[in-house]
C-alpha positions as protocol buffer text, in pm:
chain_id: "A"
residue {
  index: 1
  type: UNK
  ca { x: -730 y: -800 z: 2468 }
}
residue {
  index: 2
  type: UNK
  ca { x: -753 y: -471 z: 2353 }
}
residue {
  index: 3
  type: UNK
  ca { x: -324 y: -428 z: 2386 }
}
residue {
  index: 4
  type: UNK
  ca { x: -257 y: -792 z: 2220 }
}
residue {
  index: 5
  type: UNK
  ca { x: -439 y: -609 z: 1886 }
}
residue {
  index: 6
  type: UNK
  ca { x: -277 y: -310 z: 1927 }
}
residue {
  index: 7
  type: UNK
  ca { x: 50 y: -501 z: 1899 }
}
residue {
  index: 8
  type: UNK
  ca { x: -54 y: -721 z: 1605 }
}
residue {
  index: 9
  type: UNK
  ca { x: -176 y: -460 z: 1399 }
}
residue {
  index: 10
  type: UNK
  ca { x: 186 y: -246 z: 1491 }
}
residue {
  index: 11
  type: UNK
  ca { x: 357 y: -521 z: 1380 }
}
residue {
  index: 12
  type: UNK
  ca { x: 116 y: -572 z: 1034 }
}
residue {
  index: 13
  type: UNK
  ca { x: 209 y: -182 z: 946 }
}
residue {
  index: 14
  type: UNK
  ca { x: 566 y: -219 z: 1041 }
}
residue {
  index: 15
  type: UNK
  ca { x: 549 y: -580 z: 812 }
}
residue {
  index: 16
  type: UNK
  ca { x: 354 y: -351 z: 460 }
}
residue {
  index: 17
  type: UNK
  ca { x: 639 y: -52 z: 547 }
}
residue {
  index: 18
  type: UNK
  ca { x: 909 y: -308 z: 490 }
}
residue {
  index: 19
  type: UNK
  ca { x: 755 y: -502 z: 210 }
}
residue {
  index: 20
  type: UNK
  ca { x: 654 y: -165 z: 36 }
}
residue {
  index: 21
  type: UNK
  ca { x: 1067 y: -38 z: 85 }
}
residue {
  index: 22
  type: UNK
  ca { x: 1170 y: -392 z: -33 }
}
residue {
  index: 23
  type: UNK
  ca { x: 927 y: -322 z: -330 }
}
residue {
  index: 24
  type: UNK
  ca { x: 1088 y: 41 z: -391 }
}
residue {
  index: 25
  type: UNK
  ca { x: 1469 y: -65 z: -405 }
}
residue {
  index: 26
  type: UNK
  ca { x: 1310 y: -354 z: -625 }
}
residue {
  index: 27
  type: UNK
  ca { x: 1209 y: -92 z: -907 }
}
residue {
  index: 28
  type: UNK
  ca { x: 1500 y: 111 z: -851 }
}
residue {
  index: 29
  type: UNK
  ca { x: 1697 y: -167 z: -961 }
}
residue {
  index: 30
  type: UNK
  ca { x: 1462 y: -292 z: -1217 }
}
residue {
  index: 31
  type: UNK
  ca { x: 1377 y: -633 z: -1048 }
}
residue {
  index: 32
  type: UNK
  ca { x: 970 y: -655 z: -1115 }
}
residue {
  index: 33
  type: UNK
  ca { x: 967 y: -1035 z: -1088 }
}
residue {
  index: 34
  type: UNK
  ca { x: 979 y: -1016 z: -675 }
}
residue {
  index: 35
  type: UNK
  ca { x: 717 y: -754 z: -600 }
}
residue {
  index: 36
  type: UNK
  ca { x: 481 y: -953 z: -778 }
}
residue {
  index: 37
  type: UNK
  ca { x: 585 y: -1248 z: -595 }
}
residue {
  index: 38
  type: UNK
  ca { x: 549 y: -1027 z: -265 }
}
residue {
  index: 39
  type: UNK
  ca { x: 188 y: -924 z: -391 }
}
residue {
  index: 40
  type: UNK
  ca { x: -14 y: -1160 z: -227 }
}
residue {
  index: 41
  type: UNK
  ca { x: 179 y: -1135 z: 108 }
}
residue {
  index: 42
  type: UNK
  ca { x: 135 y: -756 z: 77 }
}
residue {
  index: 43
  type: UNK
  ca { x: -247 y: -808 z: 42 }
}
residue {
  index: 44
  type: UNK
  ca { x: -252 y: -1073 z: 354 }
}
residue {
  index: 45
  type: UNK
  ca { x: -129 y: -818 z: 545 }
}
residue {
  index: 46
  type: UNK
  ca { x: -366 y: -572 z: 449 }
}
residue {
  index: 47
  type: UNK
  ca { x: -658 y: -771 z: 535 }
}
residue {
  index: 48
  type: UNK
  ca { x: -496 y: -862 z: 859 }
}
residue {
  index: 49
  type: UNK
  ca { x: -460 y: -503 z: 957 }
}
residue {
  index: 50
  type: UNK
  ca { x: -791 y: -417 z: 849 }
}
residue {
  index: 51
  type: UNK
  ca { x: -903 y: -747 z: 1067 }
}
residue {
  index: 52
  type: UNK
  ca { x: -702 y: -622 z: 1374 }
}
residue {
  index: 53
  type: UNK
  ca { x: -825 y: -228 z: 1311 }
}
residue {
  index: 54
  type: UNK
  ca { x: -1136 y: -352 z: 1368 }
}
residue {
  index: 55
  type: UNK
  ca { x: -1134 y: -613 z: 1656 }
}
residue {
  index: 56
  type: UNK
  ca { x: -922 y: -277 z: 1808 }
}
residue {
  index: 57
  type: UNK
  ca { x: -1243 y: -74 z: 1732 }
}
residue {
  index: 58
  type: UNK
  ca { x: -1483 y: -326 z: 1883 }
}
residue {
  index: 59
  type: UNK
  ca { x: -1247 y: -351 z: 2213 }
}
residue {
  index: 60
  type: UNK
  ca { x: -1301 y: 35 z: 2286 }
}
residue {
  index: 61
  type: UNK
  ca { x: -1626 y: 67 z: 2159 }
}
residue {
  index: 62
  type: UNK
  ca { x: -1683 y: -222 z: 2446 }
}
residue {
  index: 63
  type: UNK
  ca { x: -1501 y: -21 z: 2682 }
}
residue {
  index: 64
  type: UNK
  ca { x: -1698 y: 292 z: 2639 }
}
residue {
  index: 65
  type: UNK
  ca { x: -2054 y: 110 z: 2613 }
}
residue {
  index: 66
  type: UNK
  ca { x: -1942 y: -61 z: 2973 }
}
residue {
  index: 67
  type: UNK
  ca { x: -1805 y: 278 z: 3133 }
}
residue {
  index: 68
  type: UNK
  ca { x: -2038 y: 539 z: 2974 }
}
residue {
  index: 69
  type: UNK
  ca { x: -1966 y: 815 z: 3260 }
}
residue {
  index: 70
  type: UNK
  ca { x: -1562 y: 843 z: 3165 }
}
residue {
  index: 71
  type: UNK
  ca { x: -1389 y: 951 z: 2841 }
}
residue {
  index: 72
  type: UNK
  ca { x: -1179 y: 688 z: 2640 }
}
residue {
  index: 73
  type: UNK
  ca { x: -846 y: 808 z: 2791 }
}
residue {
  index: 74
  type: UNK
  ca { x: -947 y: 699 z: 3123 }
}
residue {
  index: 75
  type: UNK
  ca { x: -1004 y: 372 z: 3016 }
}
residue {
  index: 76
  type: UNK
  ca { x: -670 y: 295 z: 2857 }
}
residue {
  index: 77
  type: UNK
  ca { x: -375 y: 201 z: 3036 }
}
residue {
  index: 78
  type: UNK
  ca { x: -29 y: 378 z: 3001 }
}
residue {
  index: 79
  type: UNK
  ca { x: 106 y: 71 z: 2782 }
}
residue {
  index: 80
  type: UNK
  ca { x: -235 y: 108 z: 2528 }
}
residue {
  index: 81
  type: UNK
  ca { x: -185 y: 505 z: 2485 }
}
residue {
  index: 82
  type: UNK
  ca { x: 150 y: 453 z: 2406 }
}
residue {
  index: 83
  type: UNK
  ca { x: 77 y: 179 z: 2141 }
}
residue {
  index: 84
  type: UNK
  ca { x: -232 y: 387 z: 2026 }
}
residue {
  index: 85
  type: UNK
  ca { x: 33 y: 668 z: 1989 }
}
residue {
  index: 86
  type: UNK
  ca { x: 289 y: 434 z: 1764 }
}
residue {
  index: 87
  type: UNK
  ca { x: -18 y: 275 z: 1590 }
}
residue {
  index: 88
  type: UNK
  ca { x: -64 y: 656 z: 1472 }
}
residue {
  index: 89
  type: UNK
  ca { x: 284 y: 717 z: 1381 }
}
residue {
  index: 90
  type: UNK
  ca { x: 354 y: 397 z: 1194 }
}
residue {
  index: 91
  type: UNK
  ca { x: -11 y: 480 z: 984 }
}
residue {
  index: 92
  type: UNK
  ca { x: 157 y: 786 z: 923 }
}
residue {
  index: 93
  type: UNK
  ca { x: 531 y: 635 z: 832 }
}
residue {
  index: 94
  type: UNK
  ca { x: 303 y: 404 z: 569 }
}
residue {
  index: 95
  type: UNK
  ca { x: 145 y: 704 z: 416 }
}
residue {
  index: 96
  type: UNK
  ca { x: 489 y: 809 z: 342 }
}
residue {
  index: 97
  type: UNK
  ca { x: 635 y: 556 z: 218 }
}
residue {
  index: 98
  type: UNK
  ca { x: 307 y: 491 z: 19 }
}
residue {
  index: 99
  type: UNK
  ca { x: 363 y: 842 z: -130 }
}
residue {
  index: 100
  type: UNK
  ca { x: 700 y: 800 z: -259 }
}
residue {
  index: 101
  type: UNK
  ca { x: 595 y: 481 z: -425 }
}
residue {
  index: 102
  type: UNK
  ca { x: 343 y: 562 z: -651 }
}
residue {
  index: 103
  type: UNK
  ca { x: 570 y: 854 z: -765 }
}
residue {
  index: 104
  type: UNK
  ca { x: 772 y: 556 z: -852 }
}
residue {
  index: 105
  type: UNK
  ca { x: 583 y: 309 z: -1019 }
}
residue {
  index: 106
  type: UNK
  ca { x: 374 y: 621 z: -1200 }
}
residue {
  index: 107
  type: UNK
  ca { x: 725 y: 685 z: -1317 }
}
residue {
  index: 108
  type: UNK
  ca { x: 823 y: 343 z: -1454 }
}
residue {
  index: 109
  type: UNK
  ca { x: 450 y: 315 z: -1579 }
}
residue {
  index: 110
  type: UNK
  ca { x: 468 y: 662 z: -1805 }
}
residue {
  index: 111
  type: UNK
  ca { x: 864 y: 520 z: -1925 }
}
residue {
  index: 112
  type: UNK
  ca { x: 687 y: 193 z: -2032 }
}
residue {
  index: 113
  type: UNK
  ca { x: 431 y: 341 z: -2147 }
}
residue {
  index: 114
  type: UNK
  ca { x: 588 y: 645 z: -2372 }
}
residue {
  index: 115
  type: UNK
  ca { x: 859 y: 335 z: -2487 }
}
residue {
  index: 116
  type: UNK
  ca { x: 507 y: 149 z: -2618 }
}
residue {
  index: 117
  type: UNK
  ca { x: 388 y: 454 z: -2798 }
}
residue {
  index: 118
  type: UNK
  ca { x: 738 y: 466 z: -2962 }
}
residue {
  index: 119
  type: UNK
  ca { x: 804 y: 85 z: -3104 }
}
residue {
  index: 120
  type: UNK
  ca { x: 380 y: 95 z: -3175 }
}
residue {
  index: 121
  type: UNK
  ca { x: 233 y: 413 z: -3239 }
}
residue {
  index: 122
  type: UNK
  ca { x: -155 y: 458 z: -3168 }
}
residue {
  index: 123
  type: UNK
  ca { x: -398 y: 645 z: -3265 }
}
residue {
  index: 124
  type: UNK
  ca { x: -757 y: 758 z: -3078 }
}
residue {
  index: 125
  type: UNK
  ca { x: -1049 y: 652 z: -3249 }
}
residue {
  index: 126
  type: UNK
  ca { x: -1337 y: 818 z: -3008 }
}
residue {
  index: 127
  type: UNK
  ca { x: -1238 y: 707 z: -2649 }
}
residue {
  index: 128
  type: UNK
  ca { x: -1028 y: 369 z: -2753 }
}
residue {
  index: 129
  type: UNK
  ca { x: -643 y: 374 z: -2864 }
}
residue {
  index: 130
  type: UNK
  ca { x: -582 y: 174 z: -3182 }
}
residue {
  index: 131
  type: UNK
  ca { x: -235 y: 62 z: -3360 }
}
residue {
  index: 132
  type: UNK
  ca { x: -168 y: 319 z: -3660 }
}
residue {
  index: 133
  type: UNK
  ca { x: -167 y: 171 z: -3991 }
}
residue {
  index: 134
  type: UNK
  ca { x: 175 y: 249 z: -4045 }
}
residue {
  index: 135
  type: UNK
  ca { x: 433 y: 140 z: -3757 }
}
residue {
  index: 136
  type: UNK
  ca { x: 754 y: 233 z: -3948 }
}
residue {
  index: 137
  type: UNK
  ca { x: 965 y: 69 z: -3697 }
}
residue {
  index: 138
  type: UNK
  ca { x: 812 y: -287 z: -3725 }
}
residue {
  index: 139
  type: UNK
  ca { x: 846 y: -273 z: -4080 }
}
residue {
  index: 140
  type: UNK
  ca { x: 1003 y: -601 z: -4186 }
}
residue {
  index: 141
  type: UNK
  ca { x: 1254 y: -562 z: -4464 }
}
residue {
  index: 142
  type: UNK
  ca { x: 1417 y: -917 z: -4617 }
}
């Protein structure tokens, strides 16, 4: 049981890593409309992973409450260790790409939001950003 949850939740990070690549080359061309539309898939995975992480916690803590006298590596198989041993380098691969997203959407976000400040200047008034009273660029003129 223990290997069949191994596999799924490889093949959950392996899913986010592509969807979160899919969602980079989306902002480097400017497409926003299908990472929101890959949002809630994104999410399913997620909780999937985070279902699998544990049922893959539960197996070994099983193993080592049954066989109290040997250490965990003894109790895996060659075949578990060696998806233990991806299931570590794809966590790492997602931390990666995770990384070099949210350089990129902090980048689109602080474009957006120094455009905003441009067309509609604000103002703080204590902790709260208000419109100026005079946004010279949406002046009207007839």
């Amino acid at each position: 049981m223990l290997s069949h949850h191994l596999r799924g939740a490889l093949t959950d990070l392996r899913d986010l890593i592509k969807i979160t690549e899919s969602d980079m080359e989306d902002i480097r061309v400017a497409k926003h409309d299908p990472q929101f539309d890959r949002l809630s898939l994104k999410e399913e995975k997620i909780r999937a992973f985070e279902s699998k992480k544990a049922m893959i916690d539960h197996e070994i803590s099983s193993l080592m409450t049954v066989n109290p006298d040997k250490d965990l590596p003894e109790l895996l198989n060659e075949e578990q260790h060696k998806e233990l041993e991806q299931l570590k380098i794809e966590l790492s691969n997602l931390r990666e790409i995770n990384k070099k997203y949210a350089k990129l959407v902090l980048a689109v976000s602080n474009l957006y939001n120094t455009f905003l400040e441009r067309i509609v200047p604000t103002e703080m008034q204590g902790y709260n950003k208000v419109a100026s009273k005079n946004p010279s660029i949406l002046e009207v003129r007839v």
